[in-house]
C-alpha positions as CSV (number, residue, x, y, z in Angstrom):
1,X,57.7,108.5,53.5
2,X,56.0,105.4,53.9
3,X,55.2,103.6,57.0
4,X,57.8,102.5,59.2
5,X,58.4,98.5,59.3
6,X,59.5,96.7,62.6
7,X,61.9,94.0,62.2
8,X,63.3,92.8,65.5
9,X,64.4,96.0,67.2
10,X,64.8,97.8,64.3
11,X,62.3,99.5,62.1
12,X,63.2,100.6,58.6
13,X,61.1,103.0,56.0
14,X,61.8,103.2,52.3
15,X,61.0,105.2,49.2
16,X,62.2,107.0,46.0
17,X,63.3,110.2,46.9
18,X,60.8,113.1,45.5
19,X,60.6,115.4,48.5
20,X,63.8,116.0,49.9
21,X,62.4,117.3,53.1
22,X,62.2,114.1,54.5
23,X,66.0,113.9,55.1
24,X,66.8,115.4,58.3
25,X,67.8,119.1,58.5
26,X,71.0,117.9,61.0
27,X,73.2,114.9,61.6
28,X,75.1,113.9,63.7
29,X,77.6,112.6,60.9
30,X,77.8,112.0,57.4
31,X,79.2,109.3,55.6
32,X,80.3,109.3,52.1
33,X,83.0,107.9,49.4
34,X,84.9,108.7,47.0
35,X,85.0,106.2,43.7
36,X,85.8,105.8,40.4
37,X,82.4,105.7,39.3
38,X,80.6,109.4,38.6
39,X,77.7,108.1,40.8
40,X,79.6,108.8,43.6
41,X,79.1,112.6,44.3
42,X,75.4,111.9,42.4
43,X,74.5,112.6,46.0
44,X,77.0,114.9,47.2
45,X,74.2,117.6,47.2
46,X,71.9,115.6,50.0
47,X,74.7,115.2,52.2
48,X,75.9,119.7,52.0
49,X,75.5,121.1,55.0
50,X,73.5,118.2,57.6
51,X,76.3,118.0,59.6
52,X,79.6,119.0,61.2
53,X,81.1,115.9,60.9
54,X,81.4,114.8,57.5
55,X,83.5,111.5,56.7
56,X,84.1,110.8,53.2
57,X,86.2,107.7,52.8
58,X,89.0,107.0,49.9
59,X,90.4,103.9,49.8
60,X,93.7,103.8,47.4
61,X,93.8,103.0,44.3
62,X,95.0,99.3,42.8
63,X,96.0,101.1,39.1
64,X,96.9,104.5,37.3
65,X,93.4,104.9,35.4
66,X,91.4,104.1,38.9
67,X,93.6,106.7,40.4
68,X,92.9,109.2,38.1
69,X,89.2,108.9,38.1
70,X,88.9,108.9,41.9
71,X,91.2,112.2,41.9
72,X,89.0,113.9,39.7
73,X,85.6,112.9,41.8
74,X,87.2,113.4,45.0
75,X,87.7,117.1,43.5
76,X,84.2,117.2,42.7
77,X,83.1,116.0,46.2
78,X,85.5,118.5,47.9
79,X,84.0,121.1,46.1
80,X,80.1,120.4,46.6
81,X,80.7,119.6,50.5
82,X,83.2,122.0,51.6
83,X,83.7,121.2,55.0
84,X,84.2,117.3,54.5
85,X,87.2,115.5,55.7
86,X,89.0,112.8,54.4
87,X,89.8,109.2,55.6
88,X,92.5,108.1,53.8
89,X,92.7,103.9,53.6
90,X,94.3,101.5,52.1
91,X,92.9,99.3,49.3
92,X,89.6,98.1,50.0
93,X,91.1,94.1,50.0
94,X,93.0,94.9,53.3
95,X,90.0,95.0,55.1
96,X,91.2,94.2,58.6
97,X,93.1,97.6,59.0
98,X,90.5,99.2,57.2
99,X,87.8,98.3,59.6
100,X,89.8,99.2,62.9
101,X,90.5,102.9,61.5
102,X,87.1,102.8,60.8
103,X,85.7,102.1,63.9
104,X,88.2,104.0,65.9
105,X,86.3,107.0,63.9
106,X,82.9,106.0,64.8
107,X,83.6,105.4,68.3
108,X,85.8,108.6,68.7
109,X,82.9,110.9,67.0
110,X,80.0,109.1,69.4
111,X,82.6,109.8,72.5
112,X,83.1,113.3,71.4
113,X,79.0,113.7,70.8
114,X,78.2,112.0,74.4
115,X,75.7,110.2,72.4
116,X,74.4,107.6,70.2
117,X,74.5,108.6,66.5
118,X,71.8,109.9,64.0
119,X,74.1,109.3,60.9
120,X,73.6,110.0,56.9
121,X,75.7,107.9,54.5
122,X,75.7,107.8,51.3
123,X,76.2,103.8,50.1
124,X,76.0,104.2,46.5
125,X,79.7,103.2,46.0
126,X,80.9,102.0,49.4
127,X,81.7,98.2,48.9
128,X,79.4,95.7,50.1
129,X,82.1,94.4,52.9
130,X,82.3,98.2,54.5
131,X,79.1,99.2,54.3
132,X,77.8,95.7,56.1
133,X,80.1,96.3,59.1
134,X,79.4,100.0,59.7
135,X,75.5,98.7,59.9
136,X,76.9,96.1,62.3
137,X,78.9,98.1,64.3
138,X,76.5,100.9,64.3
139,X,73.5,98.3,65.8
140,X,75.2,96.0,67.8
141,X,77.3,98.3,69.6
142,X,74.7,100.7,70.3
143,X,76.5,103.7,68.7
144,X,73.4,104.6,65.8
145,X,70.4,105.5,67.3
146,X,69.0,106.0,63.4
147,X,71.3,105.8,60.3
148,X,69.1,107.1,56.8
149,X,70.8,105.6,53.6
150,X,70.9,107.1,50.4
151,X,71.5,105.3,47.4
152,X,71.4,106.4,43.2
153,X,70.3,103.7,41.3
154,X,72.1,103.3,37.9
155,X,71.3,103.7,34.7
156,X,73.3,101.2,33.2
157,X,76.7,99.2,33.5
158,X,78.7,100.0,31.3
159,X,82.3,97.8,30.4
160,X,84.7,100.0,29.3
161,X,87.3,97.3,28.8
162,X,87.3,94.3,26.3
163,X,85.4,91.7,27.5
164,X,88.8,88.8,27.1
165,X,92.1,90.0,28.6
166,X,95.3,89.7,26.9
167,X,95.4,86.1,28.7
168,X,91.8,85.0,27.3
169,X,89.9,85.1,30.0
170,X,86.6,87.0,30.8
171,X,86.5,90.6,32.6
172,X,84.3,90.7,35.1
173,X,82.1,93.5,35.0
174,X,82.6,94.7,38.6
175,X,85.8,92.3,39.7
176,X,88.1,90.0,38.1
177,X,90.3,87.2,39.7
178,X,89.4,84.6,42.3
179,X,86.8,85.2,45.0
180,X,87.6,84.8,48.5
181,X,84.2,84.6,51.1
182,X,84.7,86.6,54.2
183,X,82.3,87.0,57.4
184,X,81.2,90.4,58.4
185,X,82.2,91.2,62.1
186,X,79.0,91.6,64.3
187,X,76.8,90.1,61.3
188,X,78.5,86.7,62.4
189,X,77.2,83.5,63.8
190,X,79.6,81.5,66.4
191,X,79.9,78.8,63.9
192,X,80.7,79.8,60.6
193,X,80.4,76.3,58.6
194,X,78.4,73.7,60.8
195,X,77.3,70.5,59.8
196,X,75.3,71.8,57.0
197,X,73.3,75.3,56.7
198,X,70.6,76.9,54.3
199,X,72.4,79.3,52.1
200,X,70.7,82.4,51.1
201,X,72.2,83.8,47.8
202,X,71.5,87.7,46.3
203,X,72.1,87.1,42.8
204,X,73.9,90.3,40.9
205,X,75.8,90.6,38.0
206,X,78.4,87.7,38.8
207,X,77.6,84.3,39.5
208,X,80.4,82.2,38.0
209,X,82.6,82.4,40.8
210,X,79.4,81.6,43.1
211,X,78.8,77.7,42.4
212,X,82.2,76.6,43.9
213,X,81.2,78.3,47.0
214,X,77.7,76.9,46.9
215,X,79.6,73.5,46.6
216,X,82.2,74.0,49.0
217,X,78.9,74.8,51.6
218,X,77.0,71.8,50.6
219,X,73.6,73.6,52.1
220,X,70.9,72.0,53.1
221,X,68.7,74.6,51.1
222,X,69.7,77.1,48.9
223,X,66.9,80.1,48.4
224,X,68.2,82.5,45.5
225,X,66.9,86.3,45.9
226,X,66.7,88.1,42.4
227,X,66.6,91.7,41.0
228,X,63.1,92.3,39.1
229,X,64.4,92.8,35.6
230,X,67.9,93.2,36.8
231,X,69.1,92.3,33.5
232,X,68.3,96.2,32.0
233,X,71.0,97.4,33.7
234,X,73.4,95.0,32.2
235,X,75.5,94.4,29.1
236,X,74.0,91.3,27.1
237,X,77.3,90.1,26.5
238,X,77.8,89.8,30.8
239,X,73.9,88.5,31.2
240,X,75.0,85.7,28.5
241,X,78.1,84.6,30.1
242,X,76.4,84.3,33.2
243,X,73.5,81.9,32.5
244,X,75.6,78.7,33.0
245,X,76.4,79.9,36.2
246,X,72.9,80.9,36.9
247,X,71.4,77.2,35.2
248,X,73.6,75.5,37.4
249,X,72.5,77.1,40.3
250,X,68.6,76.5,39.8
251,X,69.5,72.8,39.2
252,X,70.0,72.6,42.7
253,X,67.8,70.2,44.4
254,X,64.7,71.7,46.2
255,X,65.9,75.8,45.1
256,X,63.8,78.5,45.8
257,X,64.1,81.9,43.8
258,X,62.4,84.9,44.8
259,X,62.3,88.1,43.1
260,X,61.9,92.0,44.5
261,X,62.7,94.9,42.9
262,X,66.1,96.9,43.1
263,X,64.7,99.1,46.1
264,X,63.3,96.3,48.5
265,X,65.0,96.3,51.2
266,X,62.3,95.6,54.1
267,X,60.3,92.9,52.3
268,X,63.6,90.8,51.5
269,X,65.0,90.6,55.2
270,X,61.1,89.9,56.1
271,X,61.2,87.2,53.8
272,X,64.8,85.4,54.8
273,X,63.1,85.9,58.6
274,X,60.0,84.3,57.2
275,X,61.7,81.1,55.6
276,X,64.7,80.5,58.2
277,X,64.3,77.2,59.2
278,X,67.6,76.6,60.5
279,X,71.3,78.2,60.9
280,X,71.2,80.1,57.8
281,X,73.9,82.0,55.5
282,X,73.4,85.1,53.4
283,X,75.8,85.5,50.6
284,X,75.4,89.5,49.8
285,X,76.6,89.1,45.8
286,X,73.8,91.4,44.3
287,X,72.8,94.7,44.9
288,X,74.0,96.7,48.3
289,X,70.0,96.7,48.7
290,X,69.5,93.7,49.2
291,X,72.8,93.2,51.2
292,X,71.0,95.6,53.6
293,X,68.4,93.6,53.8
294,X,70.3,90.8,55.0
295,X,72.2,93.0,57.4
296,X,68.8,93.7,58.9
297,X,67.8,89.9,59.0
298,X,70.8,89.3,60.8
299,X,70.7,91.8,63.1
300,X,67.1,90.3,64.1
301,X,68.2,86.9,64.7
302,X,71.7,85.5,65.7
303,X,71.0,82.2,63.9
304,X,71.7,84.1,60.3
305,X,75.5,85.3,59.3
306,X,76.4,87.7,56.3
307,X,78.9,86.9,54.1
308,X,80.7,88.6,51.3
309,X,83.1,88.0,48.6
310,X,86.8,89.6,48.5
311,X,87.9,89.8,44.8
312,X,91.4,90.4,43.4
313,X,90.7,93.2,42.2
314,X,88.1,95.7,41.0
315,X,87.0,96.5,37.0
316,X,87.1,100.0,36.6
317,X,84.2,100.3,34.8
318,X,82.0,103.6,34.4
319,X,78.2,103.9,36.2
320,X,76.1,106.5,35.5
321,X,73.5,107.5,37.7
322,X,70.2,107.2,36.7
323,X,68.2,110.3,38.3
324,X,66.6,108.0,40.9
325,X,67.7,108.3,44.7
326,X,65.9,105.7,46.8
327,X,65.8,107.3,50.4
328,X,65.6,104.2,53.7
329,X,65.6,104.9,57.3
330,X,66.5,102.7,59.8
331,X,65.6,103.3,63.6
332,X,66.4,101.4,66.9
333,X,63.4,101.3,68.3
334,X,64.8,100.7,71.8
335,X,66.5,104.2,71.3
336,X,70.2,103.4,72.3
337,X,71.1,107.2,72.6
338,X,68.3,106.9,76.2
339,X,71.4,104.7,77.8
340,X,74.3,107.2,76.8
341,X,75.4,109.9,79.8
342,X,75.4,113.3,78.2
């Protein structure tokens, strides 16, 4: 494990998982989720037997095929961590019910506990939107005392679909439909759009539906935060259909662009603290990683907001796992569970 580093009262280590005696013998809870993608119990071994409360979320399906797949892995999950229970949601769009349930659980297993949480998820496959508020809920309400994240990188994206739908338009590779942008709750500022703002952009494997957003914001600087050789992991056909929307955005006057690897999680929320010169938005559309990241950057200073998108719908499209875990830690270093009665 490498050395631990502070960002406002947080700390956060990172590394590729090799020794899996750096994970913590006990939790207090477990978080996992079941997906269509195979890489969702890639992990399901880490999380056996570390806790007594194990959560693994399954939010319903939108089709038949989607369905079917999550059945199948939530099979393989039941059977690899046998004393897991279920949270049954609804779809992952209707976010607002979602949430509550969700943090009626967290709050119910830290009143039950008569403590702040050490808690091990597994964000793989948990969408960006959940996985955001959970860090924000954990943090700002004092509930996580420590929250380790594991996460299996993938080997490649595969589209299993045509790329043109019956009515000629491009599948997405993750979503398809219109984007709606949506604030995270406790990763929000008290004013959402001001005058202007700097808009901090994770750049992923969709951009198209970005640039009417970037417009619609009008920032006053927009810094874009790439994947080092991102474009491995993606079909050629998806990496070509996204250079107008990536051309477009580097014409903007004055852009920065930055690049870290996949796994960077501390040295991107360092570097939005670094260059935050005024009320600043992060738009998490790359990798959860770097979401993280600007979780963590917003959780150290309550001038930067987190948003996300809400597609239409999701691609069911398969993701292998690569072999490679990375394995972060993130610590309150004011120790919430010292303020708790026991």
């Amino acid at each position: 494990m490498i050395d631990e580093t502070p960002i406002g009262t947080l700390s956060i280590s990172q590394t590729i998982l090799g020794d899996h005696s750096i994970i913590r013998a006990q939790y207090d809870l477990v978080i996992g989720i079941v997906s269509w993608e195979s890489r969702c119990h890639a992990c399901s071994s880490l999380l056996s037997g570390r806790s007594d409360e194990v959560l693994i979320i399954h939010f319903e399906s939108s089709g038949t095929e989607m369905g079917g797949r999550k059945s199948g892995h939530r099979a393989t999950i039941e059977a690899a961590i046998p004393n897991c229970r279920f949270l049954d949601l609804e779809r992952s769009a209707h976010f607002t019910d979602n949430a509550g349930k969700l943090e009626q659980e967290i709050f119910g297993i830290a009143r039950k506990k008569g403590r702040a949480l050490r808690v091990l998820m597994d964000m793989t496959c948990i969408p960006k939107r959940y996985l955001l508020f959970l860090l924000g809920l954990g943090f700002r309400r004092e509930l996580f005392t420590s929250i380790d994240l594991v996460y299996a990188e993938a080997e490649k994206y595969e589209m299993s679909a045509a790329p043109i739908d019956a009515a000629g338009r491009a599948l997405g590779l993750i979503s398809e439909g219109e984007w709606t942008t949506s604030q995270i709750p406790y990763l929000e500022s008290e004013d959402y759009v001001p005058d202007r703002r700097n808009l901090y952009i994770s750049v992923g494997a969709e951009l198209t539906q970005a640039s009417p957003i970037v417009d619609r914001f009008e920032p006053n600087g927009l810094v874009l935060y790439h994947i080092t050789e991102g474009h491995r992991r993606l079909p050629s056909s998806v990496v070509d259909r996204e250079r107008p929307a990536l051309q477009q955005l580097t014409a903007f006057p004055g852009v920065r662009q930055e690049e870290f690897e996949l796994h960077e999680i501390a040295a991107v929320a360092l570097s939005v603290l670094r260059n935050r010169s005024a009320g600043t938005t992060c738009f998490a559309i790359g990798p959860k990683t770097h979401a993280v990241a600007f979780a963590i950057a917003a959780l150290a200073d309550d001038q930067i907001q987190v948003v996300c998108r809400t597609p239409t719908t999701y691609v069911v499209n398969e993701v292998k796992a690569s072999g490679r875990t990375y394995f972060y830690r993130i610590n309150d270093r004011f120790d919430p569970a010292s303020f708790w009665s026991r």
